[in-house]
C-alpha positions in Angstrom: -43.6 -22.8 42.2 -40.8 -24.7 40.2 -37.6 -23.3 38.8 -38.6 -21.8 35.6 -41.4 -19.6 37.4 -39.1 -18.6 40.3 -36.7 -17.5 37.3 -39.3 -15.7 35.2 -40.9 -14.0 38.4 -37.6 -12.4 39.3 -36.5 -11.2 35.9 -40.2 -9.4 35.7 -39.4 -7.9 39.3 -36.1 -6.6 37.7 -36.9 -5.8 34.0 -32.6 -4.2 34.2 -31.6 -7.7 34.1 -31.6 -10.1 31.5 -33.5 -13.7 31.8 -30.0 -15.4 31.6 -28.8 -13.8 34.1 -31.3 -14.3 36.4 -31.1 -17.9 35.6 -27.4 -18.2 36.1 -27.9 -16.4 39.8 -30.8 -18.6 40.8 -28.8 -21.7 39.7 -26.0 -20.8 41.4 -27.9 -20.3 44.6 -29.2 -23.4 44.4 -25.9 -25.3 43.3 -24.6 -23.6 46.4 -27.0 -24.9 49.1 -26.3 -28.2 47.3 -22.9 -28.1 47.6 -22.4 -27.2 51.0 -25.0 -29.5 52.2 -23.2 -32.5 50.1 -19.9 -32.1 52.2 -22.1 -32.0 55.6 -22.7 -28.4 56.1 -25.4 -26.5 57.4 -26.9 -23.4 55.3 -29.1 -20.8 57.1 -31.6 -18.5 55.2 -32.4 -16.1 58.0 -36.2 -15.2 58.1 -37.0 -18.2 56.0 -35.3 -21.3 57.7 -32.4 -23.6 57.3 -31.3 -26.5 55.7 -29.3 -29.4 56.8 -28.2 -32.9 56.7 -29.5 -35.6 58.8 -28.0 -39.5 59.3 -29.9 -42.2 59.2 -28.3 -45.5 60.7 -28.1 -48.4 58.9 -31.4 -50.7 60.0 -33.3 -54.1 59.2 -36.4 -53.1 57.4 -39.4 -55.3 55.8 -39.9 -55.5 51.9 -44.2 -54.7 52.5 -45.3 -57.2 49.5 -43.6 -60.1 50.9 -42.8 -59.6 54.0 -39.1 -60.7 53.6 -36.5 -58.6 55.9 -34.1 -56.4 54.3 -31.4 -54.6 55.6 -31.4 -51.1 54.8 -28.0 -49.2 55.0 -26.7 -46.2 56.6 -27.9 -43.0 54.7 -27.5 -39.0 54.7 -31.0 -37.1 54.1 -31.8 -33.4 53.4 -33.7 -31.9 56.5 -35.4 -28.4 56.0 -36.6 -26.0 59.1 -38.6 -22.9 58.6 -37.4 -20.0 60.3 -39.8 -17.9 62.6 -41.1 -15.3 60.0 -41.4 -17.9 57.6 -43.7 -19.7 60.3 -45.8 -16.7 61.3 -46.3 -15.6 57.7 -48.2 -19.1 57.0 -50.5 -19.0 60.2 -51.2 -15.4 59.9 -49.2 -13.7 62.2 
């Protein structure tokens, strides 16, 4: 599912409120969990799991078409864990 359907899907579930609206709310959301993760925060969706930041230390890696070492720096990377109803849910619990 991308944006747009996850937009349109919730304004048919709630015919009261308009499409912009919806899309405003859902952007928001989602400007949110980007926001807070940016400065180094954790955000917690009970139910359907939580997203975070990981570091990755800086490191010498290996360019794979020529073999020549490169050194690869220090970096931050989103980490996403399901929650436990999300987990039981998708193996049919």
């Amino acid at each position: 599912m991308i944006r747009s359907e996850l937009i349109q899907k919730i304004a048919d579930d709630n015919p009261h409120l308009y499409q912009r609206d919806v899309e405003r709310i859902v952007n928001t959301v989602f400007e949110e969990i980007t926001g807070t993760m940016a400065q180094g925060n954790r955000v917690e969706l009970r139910g359907f799991g939580a997203f975070s930041v990981k570091k990755r230390d800086a490191r010498v890696g290996r360019n794979p078409r020529t073999g020549e070492t490169v050194h690869v720096l220090e970096k931050h990377v989103p980490f996403f864990k399901t929650g436990k109803l999300l987990r039981d849910r998708l193996n049919g619990k």
